[in-house]
Every structure is written in C-alpha cells, then in structure tokens.
ZALUMMAR-194237 format. One line per 10 residues: number of its first residue (from 1); their letters; for each residue x, y, z of N, C-alpha, C. Coordinates in Angstrom, 3 decimals, padded with zeros to 6 digits, m for minus. Last residue first. Example, Ala and Ser with C-alpha at 12.3 -4.5 7.8 and 13.67 -1.06 7.14 Angstrom:
2
2	sa	012.850,m002.250,007.080,013.670,m001.060,007.140,012.900,000.030,007.870  013.190,m005.690,007.800,012.300,m004.500,007.800,013.200,m003.300,007.800
//
This chain:
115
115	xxxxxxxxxx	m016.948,007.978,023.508,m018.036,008.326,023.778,m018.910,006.425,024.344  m013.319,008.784,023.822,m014.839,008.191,023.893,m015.646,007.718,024.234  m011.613,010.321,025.030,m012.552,010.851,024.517,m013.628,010.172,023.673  m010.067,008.440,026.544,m009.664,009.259,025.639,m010.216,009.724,024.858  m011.792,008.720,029.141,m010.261,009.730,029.375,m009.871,009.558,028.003  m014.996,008.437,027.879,m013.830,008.092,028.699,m012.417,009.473,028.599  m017.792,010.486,028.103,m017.035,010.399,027.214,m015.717,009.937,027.902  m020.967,009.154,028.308,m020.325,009.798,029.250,m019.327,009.931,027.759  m024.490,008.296,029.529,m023.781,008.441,028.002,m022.308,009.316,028.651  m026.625,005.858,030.072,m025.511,006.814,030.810,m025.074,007.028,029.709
105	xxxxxxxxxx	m029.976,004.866,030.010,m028.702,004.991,029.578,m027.741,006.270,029.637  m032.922,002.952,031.172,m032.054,004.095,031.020,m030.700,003.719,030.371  m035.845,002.434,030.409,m034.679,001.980,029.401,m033.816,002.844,029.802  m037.644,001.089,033.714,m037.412,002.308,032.282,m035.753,001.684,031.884  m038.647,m002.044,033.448,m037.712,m000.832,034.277,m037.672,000.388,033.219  m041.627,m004.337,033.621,m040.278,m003.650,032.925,m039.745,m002.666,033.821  m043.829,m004.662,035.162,m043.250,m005.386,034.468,m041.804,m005.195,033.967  m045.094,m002.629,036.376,m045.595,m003.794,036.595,m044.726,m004.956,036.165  m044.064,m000.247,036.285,m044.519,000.008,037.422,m045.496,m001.853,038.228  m043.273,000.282,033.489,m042.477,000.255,034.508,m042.934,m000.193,035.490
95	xxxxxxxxxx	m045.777,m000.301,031.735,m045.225,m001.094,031.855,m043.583,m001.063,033.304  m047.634,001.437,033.002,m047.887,m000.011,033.229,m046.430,m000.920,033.192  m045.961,003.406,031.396,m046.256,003.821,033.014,m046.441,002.379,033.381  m046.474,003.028,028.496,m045.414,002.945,030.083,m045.270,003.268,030.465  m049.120,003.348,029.288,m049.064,001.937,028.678,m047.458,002.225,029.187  m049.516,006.045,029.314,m049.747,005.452,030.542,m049.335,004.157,030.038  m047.033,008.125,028.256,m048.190,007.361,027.639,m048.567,006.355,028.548  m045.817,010.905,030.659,m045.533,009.830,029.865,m046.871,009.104,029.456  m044.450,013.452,031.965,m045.208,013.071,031.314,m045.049,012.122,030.430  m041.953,014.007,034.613,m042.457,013.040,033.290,m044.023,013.234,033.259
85	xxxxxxxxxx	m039.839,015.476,036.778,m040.957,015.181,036.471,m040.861,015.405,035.139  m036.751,014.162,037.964,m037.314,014.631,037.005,m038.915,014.331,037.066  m033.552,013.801,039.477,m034.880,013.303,039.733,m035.352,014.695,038.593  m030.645,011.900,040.773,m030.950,012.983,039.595,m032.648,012.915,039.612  m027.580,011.219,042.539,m029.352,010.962,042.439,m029.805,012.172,041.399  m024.918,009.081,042.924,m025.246,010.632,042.520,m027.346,010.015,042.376  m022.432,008.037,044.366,m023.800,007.709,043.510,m024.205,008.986,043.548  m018.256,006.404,044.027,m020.021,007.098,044.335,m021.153,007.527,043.883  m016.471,005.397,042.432,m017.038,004.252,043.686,m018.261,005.307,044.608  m015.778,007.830,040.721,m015.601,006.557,040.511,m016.022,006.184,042.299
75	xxxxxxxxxx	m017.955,011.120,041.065,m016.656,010.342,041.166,m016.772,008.567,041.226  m019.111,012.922,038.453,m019.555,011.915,038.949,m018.163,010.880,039.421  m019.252,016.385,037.486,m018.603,015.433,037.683,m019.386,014.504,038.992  m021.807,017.071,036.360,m020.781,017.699,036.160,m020.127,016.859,036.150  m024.636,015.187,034.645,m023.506,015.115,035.744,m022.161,016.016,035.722  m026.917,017.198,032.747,m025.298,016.655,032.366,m024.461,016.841,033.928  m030.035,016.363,032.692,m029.454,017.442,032.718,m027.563,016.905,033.263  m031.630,013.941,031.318,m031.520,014.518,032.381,m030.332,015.783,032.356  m034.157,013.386,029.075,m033.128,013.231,029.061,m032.540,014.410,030.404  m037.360,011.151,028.045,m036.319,012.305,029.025,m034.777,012.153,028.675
65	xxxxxxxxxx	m037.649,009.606,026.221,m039.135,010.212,027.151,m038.184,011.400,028.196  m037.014,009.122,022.931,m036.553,009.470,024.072,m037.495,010.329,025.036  m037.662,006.264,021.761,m038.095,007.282,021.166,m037.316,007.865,022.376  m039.758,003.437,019.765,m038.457,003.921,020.015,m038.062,005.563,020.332  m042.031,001.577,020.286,m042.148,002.930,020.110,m040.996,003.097,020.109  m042.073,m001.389,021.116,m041.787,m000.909,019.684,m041.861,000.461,019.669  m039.925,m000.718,023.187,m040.017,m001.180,022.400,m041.785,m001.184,022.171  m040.022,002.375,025.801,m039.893,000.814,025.538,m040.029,000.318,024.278  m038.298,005.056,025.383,m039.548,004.760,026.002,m039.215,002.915,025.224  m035.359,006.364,027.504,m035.794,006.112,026.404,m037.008,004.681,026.277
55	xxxxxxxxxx	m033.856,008.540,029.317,m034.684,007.683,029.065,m035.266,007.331,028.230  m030.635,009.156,030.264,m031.918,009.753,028.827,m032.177,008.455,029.326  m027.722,011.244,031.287,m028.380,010.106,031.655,m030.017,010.415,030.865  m024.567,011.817,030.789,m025.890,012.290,030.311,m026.566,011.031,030.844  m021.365,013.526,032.480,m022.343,012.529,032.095,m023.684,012.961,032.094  m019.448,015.395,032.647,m020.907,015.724,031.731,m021.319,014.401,031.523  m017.176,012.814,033.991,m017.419,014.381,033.747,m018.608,014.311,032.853  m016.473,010.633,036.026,m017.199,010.919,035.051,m017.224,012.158,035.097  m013.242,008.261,037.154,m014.249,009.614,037.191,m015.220,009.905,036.451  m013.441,004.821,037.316,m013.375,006.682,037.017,m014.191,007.538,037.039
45	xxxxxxxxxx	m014.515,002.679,038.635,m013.175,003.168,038.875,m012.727,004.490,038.430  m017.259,001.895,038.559,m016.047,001.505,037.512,m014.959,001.732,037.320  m019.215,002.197,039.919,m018.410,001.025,040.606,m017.116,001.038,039.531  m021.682,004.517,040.629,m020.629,004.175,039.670,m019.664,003.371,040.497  m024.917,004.316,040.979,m023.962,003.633,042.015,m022.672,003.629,040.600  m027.822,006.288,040.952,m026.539,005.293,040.205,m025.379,005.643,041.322  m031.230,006.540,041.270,m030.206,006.855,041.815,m028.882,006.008,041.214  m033.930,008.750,039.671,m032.886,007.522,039.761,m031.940,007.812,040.504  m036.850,009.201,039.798,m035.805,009.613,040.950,m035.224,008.252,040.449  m040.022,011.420,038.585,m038.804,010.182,038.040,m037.587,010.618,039.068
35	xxxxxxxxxx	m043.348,011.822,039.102,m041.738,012.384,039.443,m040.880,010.936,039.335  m045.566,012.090,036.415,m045.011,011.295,037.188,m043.499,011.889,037.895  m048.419,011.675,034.402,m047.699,012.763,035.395,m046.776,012.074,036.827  m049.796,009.911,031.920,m049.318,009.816,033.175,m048.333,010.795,033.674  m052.425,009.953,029.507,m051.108,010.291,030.011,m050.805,009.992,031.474  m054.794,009.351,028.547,m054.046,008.160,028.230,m052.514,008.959,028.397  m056.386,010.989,031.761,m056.780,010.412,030.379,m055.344,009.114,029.895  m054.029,010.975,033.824,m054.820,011.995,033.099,m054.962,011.644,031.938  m052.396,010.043,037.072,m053.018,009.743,035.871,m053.838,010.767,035.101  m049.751,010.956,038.785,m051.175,011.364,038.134,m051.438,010.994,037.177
25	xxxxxxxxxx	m047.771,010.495,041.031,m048.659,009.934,040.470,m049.424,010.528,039.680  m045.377,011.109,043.033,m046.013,012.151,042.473,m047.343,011.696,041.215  m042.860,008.894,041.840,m043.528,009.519,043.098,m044.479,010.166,042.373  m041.016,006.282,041.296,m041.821,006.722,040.804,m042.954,007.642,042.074  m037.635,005.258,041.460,m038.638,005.569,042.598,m039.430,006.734,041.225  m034.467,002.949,040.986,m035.572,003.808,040.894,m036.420,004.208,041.404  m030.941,002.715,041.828,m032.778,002.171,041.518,m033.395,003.468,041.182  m028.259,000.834,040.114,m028.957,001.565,040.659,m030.542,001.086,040.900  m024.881,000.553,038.415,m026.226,000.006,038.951,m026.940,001.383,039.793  m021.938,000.181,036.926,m022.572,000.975,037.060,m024.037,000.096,037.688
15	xxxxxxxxxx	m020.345,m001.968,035.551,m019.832,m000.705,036.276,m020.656,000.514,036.836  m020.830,m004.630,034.710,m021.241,m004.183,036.169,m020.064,m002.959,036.512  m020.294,m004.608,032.363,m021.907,m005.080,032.945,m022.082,m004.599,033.952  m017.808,m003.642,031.336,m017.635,m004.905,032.112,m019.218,m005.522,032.243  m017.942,m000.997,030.389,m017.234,m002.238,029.994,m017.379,m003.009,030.225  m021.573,m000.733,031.398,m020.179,m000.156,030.600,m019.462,m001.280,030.005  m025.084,m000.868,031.510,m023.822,m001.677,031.102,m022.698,m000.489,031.225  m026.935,m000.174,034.678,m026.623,000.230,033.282,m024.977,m000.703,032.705  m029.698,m001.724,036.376,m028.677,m002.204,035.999,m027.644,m001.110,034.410  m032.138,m001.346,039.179,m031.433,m001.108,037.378,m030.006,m001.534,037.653
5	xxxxx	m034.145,m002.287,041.580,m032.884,m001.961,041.102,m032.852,m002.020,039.391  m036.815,m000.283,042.051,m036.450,m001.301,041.801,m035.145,m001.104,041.219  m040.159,001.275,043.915,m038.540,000.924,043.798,m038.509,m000.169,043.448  m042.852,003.030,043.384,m042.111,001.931,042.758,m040.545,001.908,042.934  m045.752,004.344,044.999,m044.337,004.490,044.743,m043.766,003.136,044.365
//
C-alpha cells in the first residue's frame, strides 16, 4: 500500500489537497490491477456541485487512465473519498508507487458557470 499527499490547483494552489492509497495489488504481465482511494480536502470556501475528478496517465503518453463518477455535492472546508479499481501499464504503476503521484484533476463548474 502507497500513501502520499497530492496537491490539486484552483485559484489560489491551495484550495484543494489530499492523499492517496494504492490497495488490492496485482501485477499481470505488463498490466497492473490496482484499487485507487483518493481522498480531497476542499479548503476553498465553496461549495462544489458534479465535481469530476480523472486521472490522467504521466507524460509522454497523454491520455485518461480514469475518470471518477461526478461529486454530487462537495461542501467548502470538507473531504470527500472516492475509490476505484484500475487497470493500468505497470511503468505507471512504478512510476506512482516510486517516484511520481498520479496526475489528478478536479474539474468542477464555479457559481458563474465556469468551468
């Protein structure tokens, strides 16, 4: 198992943080079987409605390895936990689990509808 804090930007850098936890392990040939558990800390003062939270696989492959199912509502100064089993290219798997963090990103739409 792998915990480590993340960091997602908004306005400021720091409206948002969290960690991670890699459970459920399986290696299989040049794939990896993995349970994905983020947890986010919203610090930014609003509310979130259908927030999207997507993982997206490391440089140079550009590409999206998940995308999580839409925060109804996510209230300003609390954390919400979202967890997913992954199949992923074991090279990142190495690379989360040794070096890097997965690429996450919150996608939300503010109070005047943007994105």
């Amino acid at each position: 198992m792998v915990l480590v804090s993340v960091t997602a930007a908004a306005k400021d850098g720091r409206d948002f943080a969290g960690h991670y936890s890699l459970t459920n392990i399986i290696e299989k040939g040049g794939q990896v079987e993995l349970t994905l558990v983020l947890q986010f800390f919203n610090s930014s003062g609003a509310d979130l409605t259908q927030a999207v939270v997507t993982v997206r696989s490391s440089p140079p492959a550009p590409g999206v390895l998940a995308t999580f199912a839409p925060i109804k509502l996510w209230r300003g100064g609390s954390d919400v936990v979202v967890r997913r089993q992954l199949t992923i290219p074991r090279e990142e798997y190495l690379h989360w689990s040794t070096r890097t963090q997965p690429a996450v990103f919150i996608g939300y739409s503010n109070k005047d509808g943007h994105t």
